[in-house]
N, C-alpha and C positions, 0 to 999 in steps of 0.2 A: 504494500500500500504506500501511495504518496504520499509525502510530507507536504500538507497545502502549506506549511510558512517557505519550503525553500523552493526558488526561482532558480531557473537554471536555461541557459540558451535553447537545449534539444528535450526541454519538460511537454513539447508540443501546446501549451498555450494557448499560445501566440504572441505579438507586441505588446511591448509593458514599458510605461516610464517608472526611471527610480531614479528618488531623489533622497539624496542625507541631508540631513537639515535644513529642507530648505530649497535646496540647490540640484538642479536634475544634472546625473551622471550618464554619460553615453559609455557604450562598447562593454556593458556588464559581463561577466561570466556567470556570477552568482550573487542572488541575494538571498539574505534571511531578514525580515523583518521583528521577528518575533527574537532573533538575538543580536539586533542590530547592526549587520555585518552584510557588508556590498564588496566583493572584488570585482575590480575593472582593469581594462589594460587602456595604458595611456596612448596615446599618440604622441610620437611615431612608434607602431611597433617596432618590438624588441625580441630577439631571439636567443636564448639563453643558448649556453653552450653545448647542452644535453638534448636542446633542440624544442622546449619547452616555453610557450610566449610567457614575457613580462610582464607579472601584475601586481596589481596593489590594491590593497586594502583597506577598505574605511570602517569607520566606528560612529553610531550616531543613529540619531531618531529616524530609521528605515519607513519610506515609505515607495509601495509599489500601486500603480493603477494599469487596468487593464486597458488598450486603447483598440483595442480590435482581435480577429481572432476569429474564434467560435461564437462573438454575441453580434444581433446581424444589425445590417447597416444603417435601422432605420431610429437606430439608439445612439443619442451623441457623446455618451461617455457610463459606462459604468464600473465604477471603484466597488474592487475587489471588496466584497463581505458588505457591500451597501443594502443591494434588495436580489432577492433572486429572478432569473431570466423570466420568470411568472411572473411576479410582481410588473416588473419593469415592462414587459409586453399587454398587460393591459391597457396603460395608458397610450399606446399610441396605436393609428391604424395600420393594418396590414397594404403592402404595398401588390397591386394588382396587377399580372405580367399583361402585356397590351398586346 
């Protein structure tokens, strides 16, 4: 079974911003938010000697949102653990193929 706190590039998803404190971070590897822990690799990549990319890691108030993915297009944003894909798909109408 999955761990829904940790983010991971190949978790199947989808797009997610994360931001530590505040401040949204690109190029993630992984996140936990629940142990507040982001590793990223910076730009320019970096290629360790083992063959292994360079990365770093932050400490700090993890927050992750979903931006697309598996929830469909007619939703303009819903943040992980807000309302479920039920909730959320009442309020708007179904879009009708022409």
């Amino acid at each position: 079974m999955q761990n829904t706190d940790v983010h991971y590039a190949g978790d199947g998803l989808g797009p997610r911003d994360v931001f530590v404190n505040g401040n949204p971070i690109n190029y993630v590897v992984y996140a936990n938010p629940a142990k507040g822990v982001v590793e990223f690799a910076p730009l320019p990549l970096r290629v360790k000697r083992n063959g292994e990319i360079y990365t770093r890691k932050l400490r700090g108030n993890v927050l992750v949102l979903f931006t697309g993915g598996y929830v469909s297009n007619n939703i303009p944003l819903q943040r992980f653990g807000e309302k479920g894909i039920e909730e959320v798909d009442l309020g708007y109408p179904r879009r009708t193929p022409n």
